[in-house]
C-alpha positions in Angstrom: 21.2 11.7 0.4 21.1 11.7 -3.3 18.8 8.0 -2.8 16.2 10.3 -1.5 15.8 12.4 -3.8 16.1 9.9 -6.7 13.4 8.2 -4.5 11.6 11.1 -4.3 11.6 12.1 -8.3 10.6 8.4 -9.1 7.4 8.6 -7.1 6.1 11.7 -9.3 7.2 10.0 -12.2 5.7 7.7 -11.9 2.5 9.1 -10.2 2.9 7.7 -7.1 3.0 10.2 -3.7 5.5 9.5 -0.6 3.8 9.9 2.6 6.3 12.4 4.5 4.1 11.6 7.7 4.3 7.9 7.5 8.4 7.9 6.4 10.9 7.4 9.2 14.5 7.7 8.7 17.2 5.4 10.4 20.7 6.5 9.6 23.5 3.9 10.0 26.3 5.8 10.7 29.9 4.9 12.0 31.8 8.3 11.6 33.1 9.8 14.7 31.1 13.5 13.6 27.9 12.7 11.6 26.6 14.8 8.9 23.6 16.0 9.0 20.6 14.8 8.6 18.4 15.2 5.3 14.6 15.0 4.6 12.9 13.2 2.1 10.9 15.7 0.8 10.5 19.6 1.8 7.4 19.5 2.9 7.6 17.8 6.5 10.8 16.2 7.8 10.6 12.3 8.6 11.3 11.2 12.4 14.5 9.6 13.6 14.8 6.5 14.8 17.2 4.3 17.0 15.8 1.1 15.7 12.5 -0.1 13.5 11.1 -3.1 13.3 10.8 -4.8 9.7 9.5 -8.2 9.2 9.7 -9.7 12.7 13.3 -8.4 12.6 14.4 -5.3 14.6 16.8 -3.1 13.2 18.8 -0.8 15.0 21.1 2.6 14.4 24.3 0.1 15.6 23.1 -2.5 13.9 22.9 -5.2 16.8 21.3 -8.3 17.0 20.4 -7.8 20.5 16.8 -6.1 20.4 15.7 -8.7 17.8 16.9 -11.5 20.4 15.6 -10.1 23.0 12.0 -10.0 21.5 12.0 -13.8 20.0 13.2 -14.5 23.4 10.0 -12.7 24.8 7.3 -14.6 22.6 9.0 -17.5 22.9 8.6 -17.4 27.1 4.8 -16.3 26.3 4.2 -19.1 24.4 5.9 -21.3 26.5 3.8 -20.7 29.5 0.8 -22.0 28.1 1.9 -24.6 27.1 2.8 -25.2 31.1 -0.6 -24.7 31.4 -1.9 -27.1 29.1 0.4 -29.7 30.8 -0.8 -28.6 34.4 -4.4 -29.5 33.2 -3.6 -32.9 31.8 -3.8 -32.7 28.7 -2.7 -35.8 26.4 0.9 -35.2 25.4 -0.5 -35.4 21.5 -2.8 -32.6 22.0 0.7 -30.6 23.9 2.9 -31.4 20.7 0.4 -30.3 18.3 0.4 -26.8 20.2 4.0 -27.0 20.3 3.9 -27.4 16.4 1.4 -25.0 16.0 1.9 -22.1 18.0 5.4 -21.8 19.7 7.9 -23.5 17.0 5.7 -21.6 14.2 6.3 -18.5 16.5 9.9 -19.0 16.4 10.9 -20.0 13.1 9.1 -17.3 11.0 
């Protein structure tokens, strides 16, 4: 809790203002009775969240990999089917790769 409000007294410092309504808060916490939760500044409390999404990756309160799978597993099936549907219309197996390349191993990499 002390991070926030070192956080916090850096911004004015520094003359930079935290946006309390854009901040969210994900606490990663194993205890078996969690403490409470703090805010990072006094005027409006942050939300709570189970998981957030950061850079493609998705980050949860448990800290599993499962949500973040789950969604490259998603775009990857979306891409996937049109590419099917390129190769239901014919198209030259050159022109599939290239989409391949392009769209769906691009997609999946980053």
């Amino acid at each position: 809790r002390q991070e926030v409000s070192l956080l916090a007294s850096w911004c004015c410092s520094n003359n930079l203002e935290l946006n309390a309504l854009k901040a969210v808060e994900l606490i990663v916490d194993f205890r078996r009775v969690p403490l409470p939760s703090s805010h990072l500044t006094s005027r409006t409390p942050q939300s709570h969240l189970w998981s957030l999404k950061f850079l493609r990756t998705i980050i949860s309160k448990d800290l599993k990999w499962g949500a973040t799978i789950d969604f490259t597993v998603k775009k990857g099936q979306q891409r996937m089917y049109f590419l099917r549907q390129l190769r239901k219309h014919n198209l030259p197996q050159a022109m599939m790769v290239q989409f391949y390349i392009a769209i769906v191993e691009s997609d999946l990499t980053c």
